[in-house]
C-alpha positions in Angstrom: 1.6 -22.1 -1.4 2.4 -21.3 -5.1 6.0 -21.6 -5.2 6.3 -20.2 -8.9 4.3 -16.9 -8.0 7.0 -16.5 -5.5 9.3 -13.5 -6.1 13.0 -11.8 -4.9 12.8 -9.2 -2.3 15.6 -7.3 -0.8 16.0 -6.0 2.8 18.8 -4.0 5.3 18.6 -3.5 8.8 19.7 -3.2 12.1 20.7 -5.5 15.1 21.4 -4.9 18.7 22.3 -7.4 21.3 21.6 -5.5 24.5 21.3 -9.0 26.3 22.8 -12.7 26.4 19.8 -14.0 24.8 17.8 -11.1 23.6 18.2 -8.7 20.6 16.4 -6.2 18.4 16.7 -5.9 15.1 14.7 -2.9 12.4 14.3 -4.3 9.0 13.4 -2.4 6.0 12.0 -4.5 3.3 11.2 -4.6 -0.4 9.1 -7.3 -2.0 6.8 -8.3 -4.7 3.8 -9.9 -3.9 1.8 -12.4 -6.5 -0.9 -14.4 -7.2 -2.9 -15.9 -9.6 -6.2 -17.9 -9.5 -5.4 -19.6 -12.8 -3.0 -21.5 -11.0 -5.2 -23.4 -8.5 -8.2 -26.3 -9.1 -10.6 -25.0 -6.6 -14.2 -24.2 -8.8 -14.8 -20.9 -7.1 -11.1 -19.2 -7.6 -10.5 -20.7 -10.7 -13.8 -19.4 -11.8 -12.9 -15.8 -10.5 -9.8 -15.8 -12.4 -8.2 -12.6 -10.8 -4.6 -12.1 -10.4 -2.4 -9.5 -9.2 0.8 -8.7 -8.2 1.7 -6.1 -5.1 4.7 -3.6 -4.6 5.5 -3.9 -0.5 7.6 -1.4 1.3 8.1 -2.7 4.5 9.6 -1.4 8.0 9.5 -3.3 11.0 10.8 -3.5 14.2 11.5 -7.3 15.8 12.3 -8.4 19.4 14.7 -11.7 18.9 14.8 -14.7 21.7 17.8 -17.0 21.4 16.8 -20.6 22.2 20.9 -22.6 21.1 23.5 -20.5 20.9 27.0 -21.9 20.6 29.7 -19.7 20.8 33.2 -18.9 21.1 35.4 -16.3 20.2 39.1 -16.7 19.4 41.6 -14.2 17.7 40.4 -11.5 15.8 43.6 -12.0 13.1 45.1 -15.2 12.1 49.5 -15.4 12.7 50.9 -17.7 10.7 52.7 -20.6 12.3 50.4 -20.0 15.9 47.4 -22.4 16.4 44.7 -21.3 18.5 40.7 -21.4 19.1 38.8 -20.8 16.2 36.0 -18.7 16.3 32.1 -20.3 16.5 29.5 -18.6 16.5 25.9 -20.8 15.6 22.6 -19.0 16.8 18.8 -20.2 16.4 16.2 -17.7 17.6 13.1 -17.2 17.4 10.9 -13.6 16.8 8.0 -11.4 16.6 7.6 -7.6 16.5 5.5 -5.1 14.1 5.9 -3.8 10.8 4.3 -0.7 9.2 4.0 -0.9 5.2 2.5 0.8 2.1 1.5 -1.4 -0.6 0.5 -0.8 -4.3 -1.8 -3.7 -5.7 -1.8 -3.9 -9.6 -3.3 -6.6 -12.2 -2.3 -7.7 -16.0 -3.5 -6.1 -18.9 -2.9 -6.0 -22.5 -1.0 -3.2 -22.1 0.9 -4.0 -19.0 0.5 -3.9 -14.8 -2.7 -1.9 -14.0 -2.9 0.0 -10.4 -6.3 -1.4 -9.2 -6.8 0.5 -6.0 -7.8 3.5 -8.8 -10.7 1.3 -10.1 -12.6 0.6 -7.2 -13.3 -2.9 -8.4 -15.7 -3.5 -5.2 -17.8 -0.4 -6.0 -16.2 1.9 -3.8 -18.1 5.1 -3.7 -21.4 3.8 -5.1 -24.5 3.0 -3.3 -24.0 -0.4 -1.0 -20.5 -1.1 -2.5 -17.1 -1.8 -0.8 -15.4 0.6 1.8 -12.8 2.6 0.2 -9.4 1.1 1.4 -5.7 2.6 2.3 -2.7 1.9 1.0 -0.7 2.2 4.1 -1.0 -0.8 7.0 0.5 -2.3 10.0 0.8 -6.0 10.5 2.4 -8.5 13.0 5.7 -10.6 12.2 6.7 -13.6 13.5 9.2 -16.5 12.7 12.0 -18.6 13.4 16.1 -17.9 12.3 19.4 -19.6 12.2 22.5 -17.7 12.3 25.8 -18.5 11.4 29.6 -17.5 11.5 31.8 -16.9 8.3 34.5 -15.5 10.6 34.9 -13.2 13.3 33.2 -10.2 12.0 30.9 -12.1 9.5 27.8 -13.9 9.8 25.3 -15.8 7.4 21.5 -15.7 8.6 18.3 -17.6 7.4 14.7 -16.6 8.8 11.3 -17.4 7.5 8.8 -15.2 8.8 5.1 -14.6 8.7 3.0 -11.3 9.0 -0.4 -11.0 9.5 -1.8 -7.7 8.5 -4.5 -5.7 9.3 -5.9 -4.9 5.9 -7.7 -7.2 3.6 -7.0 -5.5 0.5 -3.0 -6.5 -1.2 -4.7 -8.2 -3.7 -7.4 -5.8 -3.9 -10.1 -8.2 -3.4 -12.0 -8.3 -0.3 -15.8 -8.5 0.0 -18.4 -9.2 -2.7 -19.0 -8.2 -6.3 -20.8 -5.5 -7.4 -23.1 -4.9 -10.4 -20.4 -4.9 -13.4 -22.9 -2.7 -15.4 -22.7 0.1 -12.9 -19.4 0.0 -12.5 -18.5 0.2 -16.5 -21.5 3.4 -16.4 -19.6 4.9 -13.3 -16.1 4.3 -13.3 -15.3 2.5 -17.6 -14.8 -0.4 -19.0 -11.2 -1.2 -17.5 -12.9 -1.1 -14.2 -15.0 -3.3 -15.1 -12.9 -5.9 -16.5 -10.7 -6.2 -13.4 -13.5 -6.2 -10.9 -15.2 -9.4 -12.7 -12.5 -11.3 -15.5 -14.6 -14.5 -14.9 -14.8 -16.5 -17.9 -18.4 -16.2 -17.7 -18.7 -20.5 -17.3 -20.6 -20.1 -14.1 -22.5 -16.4 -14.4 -23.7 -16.6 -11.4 -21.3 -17.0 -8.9 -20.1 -13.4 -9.7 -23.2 -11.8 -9.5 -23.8 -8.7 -7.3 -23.7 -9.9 -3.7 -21.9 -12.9 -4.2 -18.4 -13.5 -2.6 -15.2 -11.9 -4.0 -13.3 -12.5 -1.4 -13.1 -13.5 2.1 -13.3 -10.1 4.5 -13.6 -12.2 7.8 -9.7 -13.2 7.4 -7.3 -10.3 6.7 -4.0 -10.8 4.7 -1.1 -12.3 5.2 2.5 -13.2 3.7 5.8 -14.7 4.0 9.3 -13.8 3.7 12.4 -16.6 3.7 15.3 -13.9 3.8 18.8 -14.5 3.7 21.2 -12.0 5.1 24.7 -11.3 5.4 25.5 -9.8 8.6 28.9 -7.4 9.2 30.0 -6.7 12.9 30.3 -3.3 13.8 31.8 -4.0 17.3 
């Protein structure tokens, strides 16, 4: 974890309690996603010296399990003068559903945030290179959230989730370099550049055929969301 890559995101959803300890809830999410080898001391990322950062449009659709509730429900309205049982309401569940999202992977230039997908920094389309990629996926949420009463129509959430995805590519890197030359004769010089911004200490560890990236482990990010929630019933 690199806490100061990590970015806002916003969300609004949905939640139905259709039984005492079960609920489901559709979330739509937006988030930046960022990284930056720059920031680590391992040889061979600090060496690659990529960075990116990754516009994520999120829906999902989660199944809830309540594990401590503690509840109780008094007056909707206060009187003045009348004492009676305050409203509790303190919830800890636990969840896992699946999310469909488009993503939009970009990296720093001089002249701003570069859409790499375009580029086909793996050599997508040449002879023996990468296998062109989507920008629309589906991945697997899961995570843990405590939830809290304000009042008797208000509530204050906190969940930290994880979602494994089925793609490999948010950061655009995936398998293994290809030849930098043809990829500046096929696709330019900015092409170039982003698929191998090595410093050039160690040449060949960014030779054709050598690792880029890890393809035997797709993706994956996390969300700590904080949500106010309004009763509707």
């Amino acid at each position: 974890m690199e806490w100061n890559v990590t970015r806002p995101s916003g969300h609004i959803g949905f939640r139905y309690r259709f039984a005492s300890l079960w609920v489901t809830k559709t979330l739509f999410q937006y988030a930046v996603l960022k990284g930056d080898d720059a920031l680590t001391n391992e040889p061979f990322r600090r060496n690659r010296n990529l960075a990116f950062r990754t516009h994520l449009l999120e829906l999902s659709q989660h199944i809830e399990f309540i594990f401590y509730s503690d509840e109780r429900f008094g007056a909707r309205h206060k009187i003045y003068g009348l004492k009676g049982m305050r409203n509790k309401n303190n919830v800890g569940y636990l969840f896992a559903g699946i999310a469909g999202f488009g993503y939009i992977p970009q990296g720093p230039g001089e002249g701003g945030w570069t859409n790499l997908k375009p580029l086909k920094t793996e050599g997508q389309g040449l002879l023996g290179g990468g296998k062109p990629y989507g920008q629309i996926s589906m991945g697997i949420p899961m995570g843990v959230g405590y939830k809290t009463g304000i009042d008797a129509l208000w509530r204050l959430s906190i969940e930290l989730s994880y979602t494994q995805t089925f793609t490999d590519y948010l950061d655009d890197v995936s398998g293994k370099y290809y030849n930098n030359a043809d990829i500046e004769y096929h696709y330019g010089g900015t092409s170039a550049y982003f698929a191998d911004p090595s410093s050039g200490a160690f040449p060949t560890w960014t030779h054709d055929g050598e690792l880029r990236g890890d393809s035997k482990h797709k993706d994956g990010y996390i969300f700590c969301n904080l949500s106010f929630i309004r009763n509707i019933t």
